[in-house]
N, C-alpha and C positions, 0 to 999 in steps of 0.2 A: 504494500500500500504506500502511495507517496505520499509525502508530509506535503502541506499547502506553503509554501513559502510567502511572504508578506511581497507585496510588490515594493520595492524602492524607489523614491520619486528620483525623477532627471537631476542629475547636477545640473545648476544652472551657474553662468560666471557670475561670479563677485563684480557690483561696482565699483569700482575704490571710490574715494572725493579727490576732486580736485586738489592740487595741491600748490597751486598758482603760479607756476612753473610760466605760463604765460604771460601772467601781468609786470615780471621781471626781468624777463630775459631778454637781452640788447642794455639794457637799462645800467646806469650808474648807482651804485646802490653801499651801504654803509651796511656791513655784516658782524652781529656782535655773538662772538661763540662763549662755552660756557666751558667748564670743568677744567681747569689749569689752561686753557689754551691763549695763545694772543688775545686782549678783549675783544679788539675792533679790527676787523679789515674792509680798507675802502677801496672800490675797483669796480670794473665793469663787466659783469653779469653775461658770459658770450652762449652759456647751453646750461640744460638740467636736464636730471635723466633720475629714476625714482629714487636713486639713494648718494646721487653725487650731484656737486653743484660746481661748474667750472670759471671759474674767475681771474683777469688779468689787471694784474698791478703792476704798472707800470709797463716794465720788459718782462715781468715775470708772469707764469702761470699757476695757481693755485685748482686743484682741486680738493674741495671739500665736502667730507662724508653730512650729511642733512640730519646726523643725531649729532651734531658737534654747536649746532646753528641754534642759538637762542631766539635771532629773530633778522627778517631782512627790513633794511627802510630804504627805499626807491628813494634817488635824488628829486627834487623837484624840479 
């Protein structure tokens, strides 16, 4: 005799939220990080990608991991 197995519903994808990755990028913007790191880095904002944020200062390029990031403030 078979046992009835329950049906399992569809995986459906996850939305994630936004994460504003758009209202920033190109943008000159002032980056203040948390937990022993630099407080402040100021520079312009060239790509984001879900867990990295790519920044150049000056000649230099910074990439910074988004759990480091306390907060961004876009130049005006």
């Amino acid at each position: 005799m078979a046992v009835a197995q329950a049906e399992k519903p569809e995986k459906q994808g996850r939305v994630r939220p936004s994460d504003f990755s758009d209202e920033y990028r190109g943008k000159t913007a002032t980056i203040t990080l948390g937990a022993g790191n630099p407080p402040v880095i100021r520079g312009r904002i060239e790509a984001a990608s879900r867990y990295w944020v790519k920044v150049v200062v000056g000649q230099r390029t910074l990439y910074i991991n988004k759990a480091w990031i306390v907060s961004i403030e876009p130049a005006g």
